[in-house]
C-alpha positions as CSV (number, residue, x, y, z in Angstrom):
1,X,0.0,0.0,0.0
2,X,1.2,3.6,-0.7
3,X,-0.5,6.6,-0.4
4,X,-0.9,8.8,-3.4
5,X,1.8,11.3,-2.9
6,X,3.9,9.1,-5.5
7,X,5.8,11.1,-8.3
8,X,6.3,9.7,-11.8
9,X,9.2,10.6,-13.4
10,X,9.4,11.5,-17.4
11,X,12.2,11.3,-19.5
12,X,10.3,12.9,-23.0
13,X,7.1,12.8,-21.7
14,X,7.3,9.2,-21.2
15,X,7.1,7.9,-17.5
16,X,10.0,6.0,-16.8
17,X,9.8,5.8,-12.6
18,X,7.6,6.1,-9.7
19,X,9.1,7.4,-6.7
20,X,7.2,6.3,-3.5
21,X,7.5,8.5,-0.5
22,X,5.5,7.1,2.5
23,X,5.4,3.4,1.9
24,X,3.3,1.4,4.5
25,X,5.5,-1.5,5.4
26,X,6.4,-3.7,8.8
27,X,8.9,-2.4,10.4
28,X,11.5,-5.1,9.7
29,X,11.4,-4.2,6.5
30,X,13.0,-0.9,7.6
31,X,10.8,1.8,5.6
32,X,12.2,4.2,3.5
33,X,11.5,5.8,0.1
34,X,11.8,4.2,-3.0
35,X,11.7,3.9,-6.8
36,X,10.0,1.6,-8.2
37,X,8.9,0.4,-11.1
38,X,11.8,1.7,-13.2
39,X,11.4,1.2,-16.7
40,X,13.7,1.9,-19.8
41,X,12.4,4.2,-22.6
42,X,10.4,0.7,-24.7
43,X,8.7,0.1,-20.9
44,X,11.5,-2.8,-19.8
45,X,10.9,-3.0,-16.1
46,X,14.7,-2.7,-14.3
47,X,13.7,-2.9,-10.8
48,X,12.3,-5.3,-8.2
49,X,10.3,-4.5,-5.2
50,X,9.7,-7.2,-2.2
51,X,11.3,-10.5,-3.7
52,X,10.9,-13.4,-2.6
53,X,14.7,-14.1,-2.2
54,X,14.9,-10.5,0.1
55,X,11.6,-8.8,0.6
56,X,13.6,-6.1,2.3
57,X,15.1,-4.9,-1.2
58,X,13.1,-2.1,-2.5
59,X,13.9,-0.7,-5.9
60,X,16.0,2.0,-6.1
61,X,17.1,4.1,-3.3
62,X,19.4,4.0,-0.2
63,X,19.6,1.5,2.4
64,X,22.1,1.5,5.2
65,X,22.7,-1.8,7.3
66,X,24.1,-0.3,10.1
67,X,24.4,3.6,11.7
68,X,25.7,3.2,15.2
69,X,23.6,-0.1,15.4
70,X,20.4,0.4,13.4
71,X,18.9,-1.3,10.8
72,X,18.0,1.2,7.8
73,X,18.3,-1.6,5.7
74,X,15.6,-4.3,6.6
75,X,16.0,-8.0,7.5
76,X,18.3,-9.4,9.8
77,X,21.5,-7.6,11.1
78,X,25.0,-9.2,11.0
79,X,26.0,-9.5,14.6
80,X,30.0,-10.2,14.9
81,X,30.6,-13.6,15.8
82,X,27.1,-14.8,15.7
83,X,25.9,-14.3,12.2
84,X,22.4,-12.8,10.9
85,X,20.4,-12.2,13.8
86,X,16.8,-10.9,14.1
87,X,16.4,-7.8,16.1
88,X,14.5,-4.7,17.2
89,X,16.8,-2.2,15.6
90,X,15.2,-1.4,12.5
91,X,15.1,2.6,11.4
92,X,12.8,4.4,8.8
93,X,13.7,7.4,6.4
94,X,10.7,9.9,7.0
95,X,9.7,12.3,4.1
96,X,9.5,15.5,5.3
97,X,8.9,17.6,1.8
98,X,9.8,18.3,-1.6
99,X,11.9,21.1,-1.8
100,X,11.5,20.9,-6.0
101,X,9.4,18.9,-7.7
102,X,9.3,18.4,-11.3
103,X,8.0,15.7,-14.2
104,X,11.8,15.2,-14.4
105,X,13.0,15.1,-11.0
106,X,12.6,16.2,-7.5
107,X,15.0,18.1,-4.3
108,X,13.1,15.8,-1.4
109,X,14.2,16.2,2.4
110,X,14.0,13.0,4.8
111,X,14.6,12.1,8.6
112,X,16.3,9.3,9.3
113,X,14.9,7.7,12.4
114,X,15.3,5.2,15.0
115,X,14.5,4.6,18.7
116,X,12.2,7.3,18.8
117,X,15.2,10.0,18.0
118,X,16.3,11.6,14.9
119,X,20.1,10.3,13.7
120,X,20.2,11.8,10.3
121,X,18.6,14.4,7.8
122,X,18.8,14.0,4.3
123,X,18.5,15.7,1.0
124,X,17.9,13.9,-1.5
125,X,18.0,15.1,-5.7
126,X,16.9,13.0,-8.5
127,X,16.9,13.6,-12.2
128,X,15.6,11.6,-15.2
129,X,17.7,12.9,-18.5
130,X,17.2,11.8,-22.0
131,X,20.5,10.5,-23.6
132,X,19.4,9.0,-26.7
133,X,16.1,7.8,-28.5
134,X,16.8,4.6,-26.6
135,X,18.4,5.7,-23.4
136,X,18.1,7.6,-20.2
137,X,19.9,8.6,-17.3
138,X,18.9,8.5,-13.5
139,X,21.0,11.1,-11.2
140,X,20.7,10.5,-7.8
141,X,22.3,12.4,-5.0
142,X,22.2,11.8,-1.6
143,X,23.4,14.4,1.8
144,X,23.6,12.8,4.8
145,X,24.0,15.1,8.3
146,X,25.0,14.3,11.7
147,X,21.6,15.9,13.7
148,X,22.9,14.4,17.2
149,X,25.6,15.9,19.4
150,X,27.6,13.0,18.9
151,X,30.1,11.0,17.1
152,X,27.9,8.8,14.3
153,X,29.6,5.9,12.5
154,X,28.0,3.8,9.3
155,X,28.9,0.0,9.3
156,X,28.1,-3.0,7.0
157,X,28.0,-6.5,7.4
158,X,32.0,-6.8,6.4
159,X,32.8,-4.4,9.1
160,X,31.0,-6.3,11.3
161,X,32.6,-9.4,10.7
162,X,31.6,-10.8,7.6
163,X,33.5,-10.9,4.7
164,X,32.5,-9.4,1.1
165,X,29.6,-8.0,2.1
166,X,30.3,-4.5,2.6
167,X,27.0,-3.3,1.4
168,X,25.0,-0.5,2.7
169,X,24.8,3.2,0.6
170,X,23.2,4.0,-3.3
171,X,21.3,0.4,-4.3
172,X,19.5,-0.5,-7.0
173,X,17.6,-4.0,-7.0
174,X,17.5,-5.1,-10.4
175,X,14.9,-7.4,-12.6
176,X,15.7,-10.7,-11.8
177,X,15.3,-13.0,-15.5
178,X,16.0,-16.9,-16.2
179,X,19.7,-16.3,-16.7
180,X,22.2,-14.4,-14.7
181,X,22.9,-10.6,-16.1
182,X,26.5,-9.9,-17.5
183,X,28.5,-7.5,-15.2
184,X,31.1,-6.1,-16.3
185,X,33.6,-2.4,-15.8
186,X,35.8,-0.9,-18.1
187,X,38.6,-3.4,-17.7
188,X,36.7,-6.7,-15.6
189,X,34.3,-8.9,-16.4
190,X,32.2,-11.7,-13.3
191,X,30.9,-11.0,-10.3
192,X,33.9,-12.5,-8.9
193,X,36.0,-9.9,-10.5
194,X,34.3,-7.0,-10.3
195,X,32.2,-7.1,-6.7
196,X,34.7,-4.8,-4.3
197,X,36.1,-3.1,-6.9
198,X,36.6,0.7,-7.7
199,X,35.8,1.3,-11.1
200,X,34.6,4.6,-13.2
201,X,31.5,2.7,-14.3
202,X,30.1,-0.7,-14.0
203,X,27.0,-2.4,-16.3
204,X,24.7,-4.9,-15.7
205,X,23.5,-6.3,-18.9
206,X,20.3,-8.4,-19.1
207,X,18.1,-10.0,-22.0
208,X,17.3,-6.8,-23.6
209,X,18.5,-4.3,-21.2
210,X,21.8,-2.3,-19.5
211,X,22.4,-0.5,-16.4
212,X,25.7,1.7,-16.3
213,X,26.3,2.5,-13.1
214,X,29.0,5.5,-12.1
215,X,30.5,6.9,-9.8
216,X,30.2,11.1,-10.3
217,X,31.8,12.8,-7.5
218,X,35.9,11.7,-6.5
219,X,34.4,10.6,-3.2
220,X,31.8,8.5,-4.4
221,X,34.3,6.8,-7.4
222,X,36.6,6.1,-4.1
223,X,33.6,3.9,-2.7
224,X,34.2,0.3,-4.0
225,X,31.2,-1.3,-5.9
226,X,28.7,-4.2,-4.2
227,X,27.7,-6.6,-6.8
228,X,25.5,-9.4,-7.4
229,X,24.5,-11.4,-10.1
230,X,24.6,-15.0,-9.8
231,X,22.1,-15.1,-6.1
232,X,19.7,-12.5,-7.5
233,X,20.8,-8.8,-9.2
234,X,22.1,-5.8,-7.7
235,X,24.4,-3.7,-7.8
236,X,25.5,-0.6,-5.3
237,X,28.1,1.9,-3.8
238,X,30.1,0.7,-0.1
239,X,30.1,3.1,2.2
240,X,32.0,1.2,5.0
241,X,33.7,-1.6,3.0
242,X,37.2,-1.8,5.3
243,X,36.3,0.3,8.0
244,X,33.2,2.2,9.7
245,X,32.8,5.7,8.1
246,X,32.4,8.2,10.5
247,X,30.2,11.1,10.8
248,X,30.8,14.4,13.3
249,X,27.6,16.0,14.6
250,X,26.8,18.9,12.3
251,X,29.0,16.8,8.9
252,X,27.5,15.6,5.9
253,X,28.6,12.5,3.7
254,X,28.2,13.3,-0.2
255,X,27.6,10.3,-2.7
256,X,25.9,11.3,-6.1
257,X,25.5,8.1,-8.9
258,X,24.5,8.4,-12.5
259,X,22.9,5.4,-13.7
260,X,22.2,4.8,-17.7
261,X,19.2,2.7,-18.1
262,X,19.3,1.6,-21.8
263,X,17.4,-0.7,-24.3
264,X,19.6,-3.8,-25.5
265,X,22.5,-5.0,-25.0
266,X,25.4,-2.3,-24.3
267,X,29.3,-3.2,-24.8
268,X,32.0,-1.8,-23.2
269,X,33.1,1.3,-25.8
270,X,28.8,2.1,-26.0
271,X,28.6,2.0,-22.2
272,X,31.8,4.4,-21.9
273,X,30.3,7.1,-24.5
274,X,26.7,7.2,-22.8
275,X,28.2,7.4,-18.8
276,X,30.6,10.4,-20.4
277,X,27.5,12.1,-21.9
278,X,25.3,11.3,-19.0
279,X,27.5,12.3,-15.9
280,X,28.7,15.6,-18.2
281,X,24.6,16.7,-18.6
């Protein structure tokens, strides 16, 4: 259930995304805002929301496993030495306004929330650009600052203990299809190869569809990319892949990732050209 404060976004006065702001879900499932269905210009839906294999993925947006031990991401949290536990920690990103809102995009501000007490404030920007007749770019910027009068950290699962899975930032949920998508970055190919990397841009091919994924700020290409292909598709940005990233009271953390969403199949030299043009626009 949603309520009807959902904007569509147009690329060419086609819609290409719906952004939901006040989803009604458990609280497990940490809320939070989210895009979903996002489609490429022919109406190829590239998103996933609820699936069975994680109901706690939801489209496109930004999910956080872990800010000084709550659960903005939904499911179980990783607890050191004991694995994925169940608990009462989960967090939910409150829409507060739109500071812009356009057929094209939107300026939205959000609380982040747990235990009663405001941890974070956001601003979030989005823009849907046309690249080509068969192509289109999603911008998506996210400000995170420090509202308490103390020290706050953001972990993942790998910081906690657990070993390549230092997810937690910018993710996008992709369609999941018979056979595994391609992933591959300007100079690796595999999930093996390419998960925990730092790369300019990375793609994720399907049957008739690409996502380019890149990094458009130095901080954010410094951020090393989570991937998966082979247990169900998604790809995003690590904001605590070695260590915990820290966050004074008053600070803001800066990530902004262009995403092409394309028709067909993309190789590498047409996947470099339309990430150029789109993080350039």
């Amino acid at each position: 259930m949603t309520t009807n404060d959902s904007p569509v976004l147009r690329v060419a006065g086609r819609p290409v995304g719906r952004y939901v702001t006040r989803p009604e879900l458990p609280a497990r499932l940490s809320p939070r805002p989210y895009l979903h269905p996002v489609t490429t210009l022919a109406g190829t839906a590239v998103t996933e929301l609820s699936p069975v294999d994680h109901i706690h993925h939801l489209g496109v947006g930004v999910a956080v496993p872990d800010v000084e031990g709550h659960n903005f991401w939904g499911g179980r949290t990783y607890v050191r030495e004991q694995g994925p536990t169940e608990l009462d920690n989960h967090g939910a990103q409150r829409h507060s306004s739109f500071q812009l809102r356009d057929p094209d995009g939107f300026v939205e501000e959000l609380r982040w929330v747990a235990s009663g007490a405001e941890l974070l404030r956001e601003r979030r920007t989005v823009a849907a650009t046309e690249l080509t007749d068969s192509a289109w770019a999603l911008d998506f910027t996210f400000s995170l600052t420090n509202v308490t009068g103390g020290l706050l950290s953001i972990g993942s699962p790998a910081t906690n203990g657990r070993p390549g899975a230092a997810y937690g930032g910018f993710f996008w949920r992709a369609r999941k299809e018979r056979r595994a998508p391609d992933v591959f970055t300007p100079d690796r190919e595999g999930e093996s190869e390419v998960h925990g990397s730092r790369a300019d841009w990375l793609a994720l091919a399907g049957a008739n569809w690409t996502l380019v994924f890149a990094g458009a700020t130095e901080q954010t290409r410094r951020d090393p990319w989570f991937v998966r292909t082979a247990e169900y598709p998604g790809v995003g940005s690590s904001l605590a892949h070695d260590e915990r990233l820290p966050i004074e009271p008053g600070d803001t953390v800066v990530r902004r990732v262009v995403t092409v969403v394309a028709d067909g199949r993309l190789g590498h030299d047409e996947a470099t050209a339309l990430v150029r043009k789109a993080v350039s626009q």
